[in-house]
C-alpha positions as CSV (number, residue, x, y, z in Angstrom):
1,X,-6.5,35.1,22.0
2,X,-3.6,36.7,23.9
3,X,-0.2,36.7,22.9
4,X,0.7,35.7,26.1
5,X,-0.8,32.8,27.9
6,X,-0.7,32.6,31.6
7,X,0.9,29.5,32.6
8,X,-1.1,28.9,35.5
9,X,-4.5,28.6,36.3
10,X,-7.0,31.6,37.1
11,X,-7.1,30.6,41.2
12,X,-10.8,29.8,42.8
13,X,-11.6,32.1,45.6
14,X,-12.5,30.1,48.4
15,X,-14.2,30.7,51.9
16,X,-11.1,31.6,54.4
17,X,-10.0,28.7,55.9
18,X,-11.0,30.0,59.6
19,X,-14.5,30.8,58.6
20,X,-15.4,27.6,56.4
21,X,-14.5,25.5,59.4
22,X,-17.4,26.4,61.2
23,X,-20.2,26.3,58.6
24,X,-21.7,23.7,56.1
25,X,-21.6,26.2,53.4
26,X,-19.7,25.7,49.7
27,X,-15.9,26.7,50.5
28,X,-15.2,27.3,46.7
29,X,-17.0,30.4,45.4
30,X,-16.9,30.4,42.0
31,X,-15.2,32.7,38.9
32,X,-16.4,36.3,38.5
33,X,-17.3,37.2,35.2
34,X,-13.8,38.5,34.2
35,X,-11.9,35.7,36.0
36,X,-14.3,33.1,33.5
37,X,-13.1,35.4,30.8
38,X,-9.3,35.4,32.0
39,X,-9.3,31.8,32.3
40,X,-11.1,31.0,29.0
41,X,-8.7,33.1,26.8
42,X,-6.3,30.4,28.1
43,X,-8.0,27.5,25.9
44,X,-5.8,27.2,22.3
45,X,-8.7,26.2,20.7
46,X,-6.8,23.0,19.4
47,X,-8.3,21.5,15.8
48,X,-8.0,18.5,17.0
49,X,-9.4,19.0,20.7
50,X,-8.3,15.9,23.1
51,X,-10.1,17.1,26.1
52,X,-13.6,16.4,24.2
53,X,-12.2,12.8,24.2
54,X,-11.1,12.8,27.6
55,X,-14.7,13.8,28.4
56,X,-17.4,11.1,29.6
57,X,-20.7,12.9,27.8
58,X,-18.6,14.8,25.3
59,X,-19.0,18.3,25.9
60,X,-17.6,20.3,23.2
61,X,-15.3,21.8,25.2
62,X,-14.1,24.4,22.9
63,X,-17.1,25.6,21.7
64,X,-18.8,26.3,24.8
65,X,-14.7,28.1,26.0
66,X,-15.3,30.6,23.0
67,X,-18.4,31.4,23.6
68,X,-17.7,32.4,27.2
69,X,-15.0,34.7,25.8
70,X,-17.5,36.6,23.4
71,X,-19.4,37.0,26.4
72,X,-22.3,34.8,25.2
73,X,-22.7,32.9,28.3
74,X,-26.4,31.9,27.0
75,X,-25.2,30.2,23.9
76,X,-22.1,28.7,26.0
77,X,-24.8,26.2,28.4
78,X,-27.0,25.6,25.1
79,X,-23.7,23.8,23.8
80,X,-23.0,22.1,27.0
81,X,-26.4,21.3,27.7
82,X,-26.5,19.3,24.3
83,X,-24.7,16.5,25.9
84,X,-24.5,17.0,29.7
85,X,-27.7,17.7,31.9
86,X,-26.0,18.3,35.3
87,X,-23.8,20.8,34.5
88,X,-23.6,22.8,37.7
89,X,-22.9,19.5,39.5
90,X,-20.2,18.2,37.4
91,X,-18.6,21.6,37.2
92,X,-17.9,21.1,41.1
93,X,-17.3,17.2,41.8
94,X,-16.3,15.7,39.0
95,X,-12.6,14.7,38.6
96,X,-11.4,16.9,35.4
97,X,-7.9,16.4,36.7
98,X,-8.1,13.1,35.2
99,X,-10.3,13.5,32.3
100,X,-10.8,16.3,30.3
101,X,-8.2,18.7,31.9
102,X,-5.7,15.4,31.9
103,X,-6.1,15.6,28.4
104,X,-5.6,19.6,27.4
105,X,-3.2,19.9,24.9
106,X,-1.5,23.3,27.3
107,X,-1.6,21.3,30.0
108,X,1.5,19.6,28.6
109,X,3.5,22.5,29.3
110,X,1.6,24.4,31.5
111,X,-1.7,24.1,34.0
112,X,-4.7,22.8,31.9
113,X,-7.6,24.9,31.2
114,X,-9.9,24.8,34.2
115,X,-12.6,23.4,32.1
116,X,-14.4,22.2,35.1
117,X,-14.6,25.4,37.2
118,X,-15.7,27.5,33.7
119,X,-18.6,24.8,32.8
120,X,-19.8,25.6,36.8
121,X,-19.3,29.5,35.7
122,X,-21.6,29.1,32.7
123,X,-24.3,26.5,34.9
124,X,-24.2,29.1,37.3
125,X,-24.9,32.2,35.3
126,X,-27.6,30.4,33.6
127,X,-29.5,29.6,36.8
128,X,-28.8,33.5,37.8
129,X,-29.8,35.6,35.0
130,X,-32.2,33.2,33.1
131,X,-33.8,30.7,35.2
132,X,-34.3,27.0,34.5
133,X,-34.0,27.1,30.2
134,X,-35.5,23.6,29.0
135,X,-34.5,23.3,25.2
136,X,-35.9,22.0,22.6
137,X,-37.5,18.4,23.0
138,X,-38.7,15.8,20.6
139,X,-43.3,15.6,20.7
140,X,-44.1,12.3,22.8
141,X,-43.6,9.3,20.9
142,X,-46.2,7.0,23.3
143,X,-43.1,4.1,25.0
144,X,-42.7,4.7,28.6
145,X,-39.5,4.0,30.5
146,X,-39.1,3.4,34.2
147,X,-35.5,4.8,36.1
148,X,-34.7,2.6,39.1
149,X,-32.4,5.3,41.1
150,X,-32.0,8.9,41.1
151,X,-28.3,9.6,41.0
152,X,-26.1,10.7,38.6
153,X,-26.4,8.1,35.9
154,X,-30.4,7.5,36.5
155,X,-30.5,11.3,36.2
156,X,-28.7,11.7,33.0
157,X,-30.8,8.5,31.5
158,X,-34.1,10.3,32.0
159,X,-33.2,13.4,30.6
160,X,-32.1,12.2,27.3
161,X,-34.7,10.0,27.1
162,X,-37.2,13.1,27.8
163,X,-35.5,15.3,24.9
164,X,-36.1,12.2,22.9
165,X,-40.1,12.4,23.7
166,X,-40.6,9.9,25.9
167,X,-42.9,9.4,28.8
168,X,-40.3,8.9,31.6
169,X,-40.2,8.4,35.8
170,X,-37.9,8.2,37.9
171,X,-38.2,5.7,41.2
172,X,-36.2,6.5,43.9
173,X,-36.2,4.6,47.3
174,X,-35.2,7.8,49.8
175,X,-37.3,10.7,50.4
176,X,-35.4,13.0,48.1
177,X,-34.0,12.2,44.7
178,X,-30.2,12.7,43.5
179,X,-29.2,9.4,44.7
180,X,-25.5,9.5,46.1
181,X,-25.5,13.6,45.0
182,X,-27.4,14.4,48.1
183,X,-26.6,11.6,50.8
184,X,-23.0,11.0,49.8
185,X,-21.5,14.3,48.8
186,X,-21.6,17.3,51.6
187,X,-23.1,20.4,51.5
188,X,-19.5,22.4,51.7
189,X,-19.1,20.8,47.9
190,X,-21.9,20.8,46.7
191,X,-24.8,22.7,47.7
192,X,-28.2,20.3,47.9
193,X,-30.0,23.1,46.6
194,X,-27.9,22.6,43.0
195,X,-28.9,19.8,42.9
196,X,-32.7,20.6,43.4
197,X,-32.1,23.0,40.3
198,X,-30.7,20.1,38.3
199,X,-33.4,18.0,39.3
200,X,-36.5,21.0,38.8
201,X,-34.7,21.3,35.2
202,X,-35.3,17.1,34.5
203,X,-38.9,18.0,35.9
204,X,-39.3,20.9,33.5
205,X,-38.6,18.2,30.5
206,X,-41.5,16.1,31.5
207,X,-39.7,13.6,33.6
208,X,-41.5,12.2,36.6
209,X,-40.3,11.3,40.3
210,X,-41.5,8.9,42.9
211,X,-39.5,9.0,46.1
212,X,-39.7,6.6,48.7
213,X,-40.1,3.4,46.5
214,X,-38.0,0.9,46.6
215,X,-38.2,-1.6,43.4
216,X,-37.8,-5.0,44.9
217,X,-39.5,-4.3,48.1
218,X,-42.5,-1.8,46.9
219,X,-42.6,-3.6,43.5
220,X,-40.4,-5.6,41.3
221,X,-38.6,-5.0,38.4
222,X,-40.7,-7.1,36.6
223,X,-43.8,-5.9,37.6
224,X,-42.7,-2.3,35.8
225,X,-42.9,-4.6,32.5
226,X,-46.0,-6.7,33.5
227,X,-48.2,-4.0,35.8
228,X,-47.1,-0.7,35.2
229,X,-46.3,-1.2,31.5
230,X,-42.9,0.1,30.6
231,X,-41.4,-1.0,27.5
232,X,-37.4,-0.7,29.2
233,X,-36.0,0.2,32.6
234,X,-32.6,1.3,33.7
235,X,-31.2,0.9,36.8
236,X,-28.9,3.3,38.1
237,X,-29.1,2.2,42.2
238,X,-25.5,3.0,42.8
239,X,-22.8,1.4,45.7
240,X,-24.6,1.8,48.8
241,X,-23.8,-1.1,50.5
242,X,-20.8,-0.2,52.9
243,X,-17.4,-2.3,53.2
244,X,-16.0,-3.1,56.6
245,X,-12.5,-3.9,58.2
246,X,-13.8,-7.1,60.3
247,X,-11.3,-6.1,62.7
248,X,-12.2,-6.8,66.6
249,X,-14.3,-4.2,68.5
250,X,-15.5,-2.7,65.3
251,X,-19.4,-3.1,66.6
252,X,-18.6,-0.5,69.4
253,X,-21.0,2.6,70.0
254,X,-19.7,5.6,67.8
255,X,-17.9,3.2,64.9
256,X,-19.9,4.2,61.8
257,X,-19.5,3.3,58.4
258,X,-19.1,6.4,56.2
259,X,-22.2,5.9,54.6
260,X,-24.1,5.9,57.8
261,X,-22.2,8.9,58.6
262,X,-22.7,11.1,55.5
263,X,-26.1,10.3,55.3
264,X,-27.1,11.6,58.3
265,X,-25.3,14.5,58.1
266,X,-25.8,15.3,54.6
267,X,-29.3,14.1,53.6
268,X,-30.5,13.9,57.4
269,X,-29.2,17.4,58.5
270,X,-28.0,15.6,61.6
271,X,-26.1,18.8,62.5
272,X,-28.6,21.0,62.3
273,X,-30.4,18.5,65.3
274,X,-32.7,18.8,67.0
275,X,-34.2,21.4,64.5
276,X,-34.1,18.1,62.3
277,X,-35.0,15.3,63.8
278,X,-31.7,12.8,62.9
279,X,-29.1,13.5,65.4
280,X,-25.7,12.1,64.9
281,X,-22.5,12.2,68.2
282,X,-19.6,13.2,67.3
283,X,-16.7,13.4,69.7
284,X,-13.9,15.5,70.4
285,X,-11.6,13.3,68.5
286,X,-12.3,11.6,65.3
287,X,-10.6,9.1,63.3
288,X,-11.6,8.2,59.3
289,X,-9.9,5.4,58.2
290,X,-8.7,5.3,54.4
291,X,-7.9,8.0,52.5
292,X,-10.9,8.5,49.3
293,X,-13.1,11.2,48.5
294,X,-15.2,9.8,50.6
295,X,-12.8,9.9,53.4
296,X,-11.8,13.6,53.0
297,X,-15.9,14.3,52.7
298,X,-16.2,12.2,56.2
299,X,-13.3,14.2,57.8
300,X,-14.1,17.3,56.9
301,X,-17.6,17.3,58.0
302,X,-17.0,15.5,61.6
303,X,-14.5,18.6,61.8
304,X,-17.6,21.2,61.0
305,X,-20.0,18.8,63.2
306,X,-17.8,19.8,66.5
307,X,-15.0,17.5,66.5
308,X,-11.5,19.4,68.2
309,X,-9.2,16.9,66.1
310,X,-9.7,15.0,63.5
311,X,-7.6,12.4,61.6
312,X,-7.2,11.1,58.3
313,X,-5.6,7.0,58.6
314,X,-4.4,5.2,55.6
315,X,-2.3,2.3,55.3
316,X,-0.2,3.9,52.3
317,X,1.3,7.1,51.4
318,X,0.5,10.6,50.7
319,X,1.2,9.6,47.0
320,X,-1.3,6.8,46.4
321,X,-3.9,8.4,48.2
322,X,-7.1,7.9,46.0
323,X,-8.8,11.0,46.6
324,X,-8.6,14.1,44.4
325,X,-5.7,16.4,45.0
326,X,-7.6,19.4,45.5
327,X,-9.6,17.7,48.1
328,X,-6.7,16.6,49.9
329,X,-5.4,20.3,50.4
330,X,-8.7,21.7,51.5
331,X,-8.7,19.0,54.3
332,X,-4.7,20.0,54.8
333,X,-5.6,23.9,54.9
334,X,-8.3,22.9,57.7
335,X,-6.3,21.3,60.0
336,X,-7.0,17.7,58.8
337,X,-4.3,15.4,60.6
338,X,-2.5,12.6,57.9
339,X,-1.2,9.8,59.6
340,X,-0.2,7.8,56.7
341,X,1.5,4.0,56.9
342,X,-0.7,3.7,59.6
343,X,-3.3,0.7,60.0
344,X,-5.7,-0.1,62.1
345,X,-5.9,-3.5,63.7
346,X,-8.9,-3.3,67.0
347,X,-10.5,-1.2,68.4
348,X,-10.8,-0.6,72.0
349,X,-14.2,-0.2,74.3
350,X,-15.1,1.3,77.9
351,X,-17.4,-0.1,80.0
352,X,-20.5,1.2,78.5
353,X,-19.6,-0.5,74.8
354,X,-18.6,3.0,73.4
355,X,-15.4,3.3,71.4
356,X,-12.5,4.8,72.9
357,X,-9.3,3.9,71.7
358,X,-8.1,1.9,68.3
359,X,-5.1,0.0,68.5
360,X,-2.5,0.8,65.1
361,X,0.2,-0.8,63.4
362,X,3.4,1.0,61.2
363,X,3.5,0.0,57.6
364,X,6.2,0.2,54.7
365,X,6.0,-0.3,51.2
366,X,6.7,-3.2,49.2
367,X,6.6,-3.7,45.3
368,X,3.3,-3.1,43.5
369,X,0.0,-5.0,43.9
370,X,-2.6,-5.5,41.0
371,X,-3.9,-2.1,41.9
372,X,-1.0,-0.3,40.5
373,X,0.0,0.9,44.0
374,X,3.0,-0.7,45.9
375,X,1.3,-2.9,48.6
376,X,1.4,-2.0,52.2
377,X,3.5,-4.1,54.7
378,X,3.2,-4.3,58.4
379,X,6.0,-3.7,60.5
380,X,5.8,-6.0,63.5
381,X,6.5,-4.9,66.7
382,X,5.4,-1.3,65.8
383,X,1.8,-1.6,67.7
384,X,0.7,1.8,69.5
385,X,-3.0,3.2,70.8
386,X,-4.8,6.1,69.8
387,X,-7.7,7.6,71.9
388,X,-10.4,8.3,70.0
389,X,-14.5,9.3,70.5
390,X,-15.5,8.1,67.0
391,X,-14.6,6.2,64.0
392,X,-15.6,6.6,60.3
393,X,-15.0,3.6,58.4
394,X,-14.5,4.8,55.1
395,X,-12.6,2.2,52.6
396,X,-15.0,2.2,49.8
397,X,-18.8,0.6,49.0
398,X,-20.3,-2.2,46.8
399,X,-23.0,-2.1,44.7
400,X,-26.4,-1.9,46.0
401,X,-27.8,-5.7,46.0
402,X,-31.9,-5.0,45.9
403,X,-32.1,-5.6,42.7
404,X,-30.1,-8.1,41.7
405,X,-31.3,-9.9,44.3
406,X,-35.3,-10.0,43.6
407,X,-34.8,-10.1,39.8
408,X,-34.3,-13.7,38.0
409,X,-32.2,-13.7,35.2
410,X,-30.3,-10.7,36.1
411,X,-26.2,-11.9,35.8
412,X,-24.2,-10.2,38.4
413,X,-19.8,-10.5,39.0
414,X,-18.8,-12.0,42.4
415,X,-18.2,-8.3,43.3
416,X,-22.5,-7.9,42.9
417,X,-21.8,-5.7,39.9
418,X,-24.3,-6.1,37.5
419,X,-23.0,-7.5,34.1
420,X,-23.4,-5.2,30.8
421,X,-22.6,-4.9,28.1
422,X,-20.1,-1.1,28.2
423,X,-20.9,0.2,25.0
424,X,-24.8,-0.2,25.4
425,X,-25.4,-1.1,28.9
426,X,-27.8,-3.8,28.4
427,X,-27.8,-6.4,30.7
428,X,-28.7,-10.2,30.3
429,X,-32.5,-9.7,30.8
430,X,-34.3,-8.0,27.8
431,X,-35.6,-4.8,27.9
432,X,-33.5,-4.0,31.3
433,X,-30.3,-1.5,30.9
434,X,-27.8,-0.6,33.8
435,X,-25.0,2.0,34.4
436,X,-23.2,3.8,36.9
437,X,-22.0,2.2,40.1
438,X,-24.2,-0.7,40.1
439,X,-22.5,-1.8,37.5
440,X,-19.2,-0.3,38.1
441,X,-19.0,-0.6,41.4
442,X,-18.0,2.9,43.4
443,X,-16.4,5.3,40.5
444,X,-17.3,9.3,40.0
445,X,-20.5,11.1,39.0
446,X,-19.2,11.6,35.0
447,X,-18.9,7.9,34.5
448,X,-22.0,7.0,35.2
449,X,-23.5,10.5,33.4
450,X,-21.6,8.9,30.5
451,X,-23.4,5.5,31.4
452,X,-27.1,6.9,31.5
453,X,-26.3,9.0,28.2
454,X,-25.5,5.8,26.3
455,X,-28.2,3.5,27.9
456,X,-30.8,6.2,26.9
457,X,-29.3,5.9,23.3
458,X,-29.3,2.0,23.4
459,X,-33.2,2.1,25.1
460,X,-34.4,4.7,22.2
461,X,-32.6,2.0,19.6
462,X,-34.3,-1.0,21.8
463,X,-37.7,0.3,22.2
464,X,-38.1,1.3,18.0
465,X,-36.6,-2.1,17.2
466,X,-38.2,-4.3,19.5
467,X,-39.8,-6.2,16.9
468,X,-36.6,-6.8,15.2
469,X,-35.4,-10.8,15.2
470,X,-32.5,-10.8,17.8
471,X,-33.0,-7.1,19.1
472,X,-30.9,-8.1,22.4
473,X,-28.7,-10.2,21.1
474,X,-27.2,-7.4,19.3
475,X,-27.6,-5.1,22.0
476,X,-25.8,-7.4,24.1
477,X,-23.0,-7.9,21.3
478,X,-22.4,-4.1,20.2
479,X,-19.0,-2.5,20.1
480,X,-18.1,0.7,20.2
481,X,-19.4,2.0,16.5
482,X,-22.7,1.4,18.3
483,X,-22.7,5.2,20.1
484,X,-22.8,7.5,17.9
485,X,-19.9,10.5,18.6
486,X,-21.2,14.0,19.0
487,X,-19.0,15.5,18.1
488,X,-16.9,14.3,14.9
489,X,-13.0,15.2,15.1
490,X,-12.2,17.0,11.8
């Protein structure tokens, strides 16, 4: 441990901003060796370490710190691969800045630990020097469990379920599997082939994958129980299901929903068209309307697609913006225009039905809604136009309504969320568990990690005491003593 710790973190050497602009490849690079070893030496290694409780799947966050300062990289992604089976992927999206990092103990006098960017350090080295490592699993114990969805939380499910011994697959309506990893996130953030590593290292386990069927359509849910013979499923189908403004003119050619968008970029390859077969148009001047991660993602690929000027339009300020800080300045460094208490009210066709302006108003600020935020006032009178070529409509998604909607006795919230209970994920029909976004509605990839890890705990529990009087009733009625911690705070 040094005497002196720097106050600030070890930087991330990023693609020049001139260069990354014109390519769809990852603009952060990753830490040497020695700057994982710099950065590392920062951690106090606190008795009582908050960040593991600021951490979703518990990593023990520490442990895996001092090992990377010994040098012993391989025993550092043993530890964090105890708990967390995407490493590599939540090293680069998820939001640490809120959760573990919000909770280092240095980080009340100085920058956190950049716990995130050293558990993509140690994910990385792994897949470099020693190839997919499966660890230990439990011999097959003869249940079967079917995944409905293949994203983060689905992901996570199957994997501790296949360490536990059991006979798993994954069903997955799109042609590829990650879920909202490969068709929502782009490829300057995180690389699809990661993901493919994540997912070869599930396969290694045991766990098996069927793309391109879609339970309620290609079979029910019930029909896993009755035909197919699963003794639980979890669904894990995420927030696909895009949210509109219902403003006038919003049907126009070249008005897409961000969803549409990404997808066809991201999962699609759209521009990489025509050597792939999804093309997308994207004009000289694009507008994304809101101001999420999902926004920044939308803007900043338009902006690699071709665009000459793109914009960023959200009804509030720079300081209630939801999306992650750092995403924000990379979209800043690029050239990414803000025009902030600014919303839209129509939008404006030519004669051949294809967007090309959207009529504005000013906003102000009043006292604070239920969301926290102070709630956004028109200013009448303060109507203007902006030309535009094409519109992302990016102000957030709801759950994913297949399901729920060919399953009886499945209890959903107005919002479509499905109802469970948080500390178990079990829903209201036996034998069926749920987690991530479906049940959250649209929140980050370590949520619903930390939903899938609990569900497989609760389907294990489930599954060995099925024959025990009210099972689901106490499934449903658990509190938090259920869980078991990994890690027990001295």
């Amino acid at each position: 441990m040094p005497q002196k710790i720097s106050p600030k973190k070890v930087p991330m050497p990023k693609q020049p901003v001139e260069q990354r602009i014109k390519n769809f490849n990852e603009v952060a690079l990753g830490y040497t060796e020695e700057q994982a070893i710099a950065e590392a030496q920062r951690c106090l290694q606190c008795k009582v370490p908050f960040c593991i409780r600021g951490c979703p799947v518990e990593i023990n966050i520490p442990a895996f710190i001092k090992k990377i300062v010994e040098r012993k990289f391989d025993e550092a992604i043993k530890i964090i691969k105890k708990t967390n089976s995407l490493p590599a992927i939540c090293g680069r999206v998820c939001p640490q800045e809120q959760q573990c990092e919000a909770a280092c103990v240095l980080g009340k006098r100085f920058e956190p630990v950049a716990i995130g960017r050293l558990e993509r350090f140690v994910a990385d080295w792994e897949a470099e020097n020693l190839g997919i490592q499966v660890p230990e699993k439990q011999p097959p114990n003869g249940y079967k469990v079917a995944i409905v969805g293949s994203g983060p939380a689905g992901l996570t499910c199957a994997g501790e379920l296949a360490k536990m011994g059991y006979d798993v697959t994954i069903y997955e309506a799109l042609h590829k599997p990650g879920g909202v990893l490969v068709y929502g996130i782009p490829e300057f953030r995180l690389p699809k082939k990661i993901v493919e590593r994540e997912v070869e290292y599930l396969k290694k386990l045991g766990v098996k994958i069927v793309c391109d069927f879609i339970i309620g359509k290609t079979a029910t849910l019930d029909e896993l129980f009755t035909e197919f013979g699963y003794d639980a499923v979890f669904i894990g189908t995420g927030a696909g299901l895009p949210k509109f403004l219902k403003l006038p003119g919003e049907n126009l050619l070249g008005i897409y929903s961000a969803n549409e968008f990404l997808t066809r970029i991201n999962l699609m390859k759209a521009y990489k068209f025509p050597e792939y077969d999804t093309p997308i148009k994207v004009g000289d001047v694009v507008a994304v309307i809101g101001a999420g991660n999902t926004a920044m993602d939308a803007a900043r690929s338009a902006l690699r697609a071709g665009a000459k000027k793109v914009m960023i339009v959200y009804r509030r300020s720079r300081q209630e913006m939801p999306a992650r800080e750092e995403e924000i300045e990379n979209a800043e460094e690029e050239g990414i225009e803000f025009k902030l208490l600014t919303n839209p009210v129509k939008f404006i066709g030519d004669e051949n039905g294809w967007v090309k302006e959207m009529e504005c108003i000013k906003m102000k600020l009043g006292e604070p809604d239920e969301s926290g935020r102070r709630r956004p006032i028109p200013i009448p009178g303060s109507e203007f136009r902006i030309k535009v070529d094409t519109v992302v409509i990016a102000i957030g998604q709801s759950p994913n309504p297949t399901v729920p909607k060919t399953t009886k006795g499945l209890e959903t919230t107005k919002w479509g969320t499905i109802v469970v209970n948080e500390h178990t994920c079990a829903t209201s029909k036996e034998g069926v568990f749920a987690g991530g976004d479906i049940i959250r509605g649209e929140a980050t990839v370590i949520l619903a990690m930390g939903d899938g890890r609990k569900a497989a705990y609760a389907i294990d529990y489930y599954v060995k005491n099925k024959n025990k009087p009210g099972i689901w009733e106490e499934l449903r009625k658990a509190t938090k003593s259920f869980v078991p911690k990994t890690y027990e705070f001295k």
